[in-house]
C-alpha positions as CSV (number, residue, x, y, z in Angstrom):
1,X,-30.1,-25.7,61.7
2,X,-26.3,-25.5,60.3
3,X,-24.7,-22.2,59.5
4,X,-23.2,-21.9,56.4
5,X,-19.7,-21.5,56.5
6,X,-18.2,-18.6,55.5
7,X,-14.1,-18.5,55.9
8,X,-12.0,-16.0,57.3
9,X,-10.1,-13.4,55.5
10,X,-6.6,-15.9,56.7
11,X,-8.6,-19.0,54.9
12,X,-10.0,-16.9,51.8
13,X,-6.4,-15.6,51.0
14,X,-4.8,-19.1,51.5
15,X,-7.3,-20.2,49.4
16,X,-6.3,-17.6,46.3
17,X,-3.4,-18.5,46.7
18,X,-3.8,-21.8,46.5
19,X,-5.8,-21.8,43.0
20,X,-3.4,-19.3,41.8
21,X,0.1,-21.6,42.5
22,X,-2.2,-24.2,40.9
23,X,-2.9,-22.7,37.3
24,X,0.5,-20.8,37.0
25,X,2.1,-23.7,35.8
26,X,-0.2,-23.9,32.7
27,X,-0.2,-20.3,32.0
28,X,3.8,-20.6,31.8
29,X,3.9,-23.5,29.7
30,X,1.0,-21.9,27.0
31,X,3.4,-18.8,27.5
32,X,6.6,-20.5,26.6
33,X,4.3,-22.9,23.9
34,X,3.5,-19.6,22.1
35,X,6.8,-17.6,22.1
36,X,8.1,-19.8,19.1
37,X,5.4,-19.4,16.9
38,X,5.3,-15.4,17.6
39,X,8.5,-15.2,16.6
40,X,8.4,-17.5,13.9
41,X,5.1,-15.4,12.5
42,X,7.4,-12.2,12.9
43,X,10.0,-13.7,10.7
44,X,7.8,-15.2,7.6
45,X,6.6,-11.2,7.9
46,X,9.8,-10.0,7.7
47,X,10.8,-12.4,4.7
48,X,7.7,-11.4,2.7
49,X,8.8,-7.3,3.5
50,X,12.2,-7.7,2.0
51,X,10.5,-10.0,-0.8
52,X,8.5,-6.9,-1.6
53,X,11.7,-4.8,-1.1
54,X,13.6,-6.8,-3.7
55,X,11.0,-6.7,-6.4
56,X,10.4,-3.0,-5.4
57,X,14.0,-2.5,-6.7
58,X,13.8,-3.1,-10.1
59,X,14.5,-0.5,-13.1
60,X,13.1,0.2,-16.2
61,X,16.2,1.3,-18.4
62,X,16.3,4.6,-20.7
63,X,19.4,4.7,-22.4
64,X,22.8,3.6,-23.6
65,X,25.7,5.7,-24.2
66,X,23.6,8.7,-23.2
67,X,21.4,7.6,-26.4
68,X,17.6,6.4,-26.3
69,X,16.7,3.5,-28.9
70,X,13.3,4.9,-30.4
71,X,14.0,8.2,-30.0
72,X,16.8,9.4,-30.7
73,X,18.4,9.6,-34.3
74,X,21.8,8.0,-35.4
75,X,22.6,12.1,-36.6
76,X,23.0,12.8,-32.5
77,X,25.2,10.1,-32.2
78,X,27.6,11.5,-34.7
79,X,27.7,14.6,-33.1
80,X,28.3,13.2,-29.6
81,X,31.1,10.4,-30.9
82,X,33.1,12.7,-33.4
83,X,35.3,10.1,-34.0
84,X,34.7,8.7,-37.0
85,X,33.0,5.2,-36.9
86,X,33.0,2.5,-39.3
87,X,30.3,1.9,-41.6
88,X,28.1,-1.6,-41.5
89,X,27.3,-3.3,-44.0
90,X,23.5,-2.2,-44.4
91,X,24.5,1.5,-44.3
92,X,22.1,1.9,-41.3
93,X,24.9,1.0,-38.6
94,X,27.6,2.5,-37.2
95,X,30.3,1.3,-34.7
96,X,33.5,3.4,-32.5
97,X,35.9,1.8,-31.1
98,X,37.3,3.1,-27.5
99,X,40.9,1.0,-27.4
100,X,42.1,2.5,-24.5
101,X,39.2,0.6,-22.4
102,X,38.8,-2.3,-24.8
103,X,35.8,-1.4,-25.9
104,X,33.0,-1.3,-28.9
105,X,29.9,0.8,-29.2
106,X,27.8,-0.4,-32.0
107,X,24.4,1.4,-33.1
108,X,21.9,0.1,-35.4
109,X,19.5,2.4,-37.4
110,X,16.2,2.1,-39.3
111,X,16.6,4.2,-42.9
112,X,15.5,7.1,-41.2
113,X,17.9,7.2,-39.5
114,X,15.9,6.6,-36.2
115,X,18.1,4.3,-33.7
116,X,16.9,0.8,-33.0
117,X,19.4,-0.6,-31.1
118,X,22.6,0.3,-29.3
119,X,25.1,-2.3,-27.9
120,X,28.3,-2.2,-26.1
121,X,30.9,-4.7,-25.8
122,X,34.2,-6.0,-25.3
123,X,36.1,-5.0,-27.9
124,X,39.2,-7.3,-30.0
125,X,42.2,-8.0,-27.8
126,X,44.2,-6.1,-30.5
127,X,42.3,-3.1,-29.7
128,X,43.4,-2.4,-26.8
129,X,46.5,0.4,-26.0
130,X,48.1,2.3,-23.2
131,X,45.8,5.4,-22.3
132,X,47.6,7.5,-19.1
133,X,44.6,9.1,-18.8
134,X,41.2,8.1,-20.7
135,X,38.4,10.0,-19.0
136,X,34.7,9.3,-18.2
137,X,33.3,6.5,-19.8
138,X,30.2,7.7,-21.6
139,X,29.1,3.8,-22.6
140,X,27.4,3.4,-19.8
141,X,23.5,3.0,-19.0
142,X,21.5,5.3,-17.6
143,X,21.7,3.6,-13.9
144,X,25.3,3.2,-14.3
145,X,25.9,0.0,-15.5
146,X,28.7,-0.8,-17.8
147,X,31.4,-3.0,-19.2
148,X,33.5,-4.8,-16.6
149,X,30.5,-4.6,-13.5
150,X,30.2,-7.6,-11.8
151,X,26.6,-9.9,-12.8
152,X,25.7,-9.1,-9.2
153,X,25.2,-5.4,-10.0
154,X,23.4,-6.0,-12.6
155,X,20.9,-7.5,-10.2
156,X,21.4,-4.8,-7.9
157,X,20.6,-2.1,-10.3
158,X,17.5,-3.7,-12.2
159,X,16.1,-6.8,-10.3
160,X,16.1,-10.5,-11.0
161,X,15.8,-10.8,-14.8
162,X,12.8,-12.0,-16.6
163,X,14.9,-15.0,-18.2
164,X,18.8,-16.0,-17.1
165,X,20.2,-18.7,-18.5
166,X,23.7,-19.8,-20.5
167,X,24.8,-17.9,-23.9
168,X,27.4,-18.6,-26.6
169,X,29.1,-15.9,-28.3
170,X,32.2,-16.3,-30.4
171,X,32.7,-19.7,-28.9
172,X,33.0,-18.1,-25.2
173,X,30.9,-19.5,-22.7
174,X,28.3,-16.9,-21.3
175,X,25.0,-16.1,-19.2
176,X,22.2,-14.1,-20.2
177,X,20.2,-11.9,-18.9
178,X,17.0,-10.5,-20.2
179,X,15.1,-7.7,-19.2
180,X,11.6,-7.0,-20.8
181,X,10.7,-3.3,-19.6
182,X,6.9,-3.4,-20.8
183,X,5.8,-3.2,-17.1
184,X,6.9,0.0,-17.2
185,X,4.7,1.3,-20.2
186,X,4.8,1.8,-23.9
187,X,7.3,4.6,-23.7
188,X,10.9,2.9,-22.5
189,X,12.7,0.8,-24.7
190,X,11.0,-2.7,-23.9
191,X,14.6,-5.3,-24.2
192,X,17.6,-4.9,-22.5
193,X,20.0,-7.6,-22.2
194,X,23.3,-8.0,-20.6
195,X,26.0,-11.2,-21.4
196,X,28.2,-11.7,-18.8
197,X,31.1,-14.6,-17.9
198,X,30.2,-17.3,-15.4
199,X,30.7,-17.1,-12.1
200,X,33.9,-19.0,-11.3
201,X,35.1,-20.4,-7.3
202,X,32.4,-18.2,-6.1
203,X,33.7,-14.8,-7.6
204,X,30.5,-13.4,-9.3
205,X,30.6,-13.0,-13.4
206,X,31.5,-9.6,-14.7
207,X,29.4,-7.8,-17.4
208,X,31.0,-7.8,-21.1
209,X,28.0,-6.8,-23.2
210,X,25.1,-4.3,-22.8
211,X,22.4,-4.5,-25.6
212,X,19.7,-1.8,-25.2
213,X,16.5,-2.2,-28.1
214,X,14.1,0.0,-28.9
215,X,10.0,-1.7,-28.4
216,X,9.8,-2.3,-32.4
217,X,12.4,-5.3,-32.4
């Protein structure tokens, strides 16, 4: 009758061993095989977080020149811009001129007098003058954006616009950006858009006209 072998506790441990040295190989190769793809996973994560970051940015926009299209009547801005504007042609409009920054605010008004839209722009080059000391600008939006920003704060401030493409405007070549706020509800001003010059030998555009509508136009 033969015994069964049974090995000692010198062969059982050379024989762990053994089987161990023999798979270790493979378990560092599927180690090293899978790094790559963990990190790659954690960095398509990481894209989609500051994806959701950047569209988490964007703004709806209130006002312009401290003035709400919709709600506000063009009586309020006579009492906040004293000087005396010129009259448009329809009666209905108004526009100031700022010459020590260059500058134009125009309103348009419905016979109400309820304010439809409000725009901001570059003014003539004739306009502009010598001012030691000018003040706030007050034709600005109601994040901060005005007249002279570069195009990338626009982005900064309110996201990628809903449409960007190239303008015209008195023969000067342009870009466009449109914002449509009706995301944000029924009760914001539903069009803003902002003209700006190209971007030239990688120097962004700067901003020279704000257009702020109320949701009727």
């Amino acid at each position: 009758m033969k015994r069964a072998w049974t090995p000692s506790p010198r062969n059982a441990n050379a024989l762990l061993l053994g089987c161990i040295l023999t798979l270790l190989p493979e378990t560092i190769a599927a180690t090293v095989q899978s790094q790559p793809r963990t990190r790659e996973s954690s960095g398509g994560a990481a894209k989609e977080a500051r994806d959701d970051s950047n569209n988490n940015r964007r703004k709806d926009e209130f006002t312009l020149a401290g003035l709400r299209p919709g709600r506000d009547v063009l009586a309020r801005a006579l009492r906040m811009f004293p000087k005396r504007p010129a009259i448009g042609d329809g009666g209905a409009s108004r526009t100031w001129s700022d010459d020590c920054r260059h500058q134009l605010l125009s309103i348009i008004a419905d016979d109400a007098g309820m304010i439809l839209e409000i725009r901001v722009a570059e003014g003539a080059s004739d306009t502009k003058h010598e001012c030691a000391a000018p003040g706030a600008n007050r034709w600005v939006t109601g994040h901060g954006l005005l007249i002279g920003d570069s195009s990338e704060r626009v982005i900064a401030l309110y996201g990628q616009p809903g449409t960007r493409g190239p303008s015209t405007k008195g023969g000067q070549k342009l870009e466009l950006f449109y914002y449509a706020f009706d995301w944000a509800g029924p009760d914001v001003p539903q069009v803003m858009t902002v003209l700006c010059t190209p971007a030239n030998q990688g120097k962004p555009g700067r901003v020279v006209e704000i257009t702020l509508a109320a949701p009727s136009l």
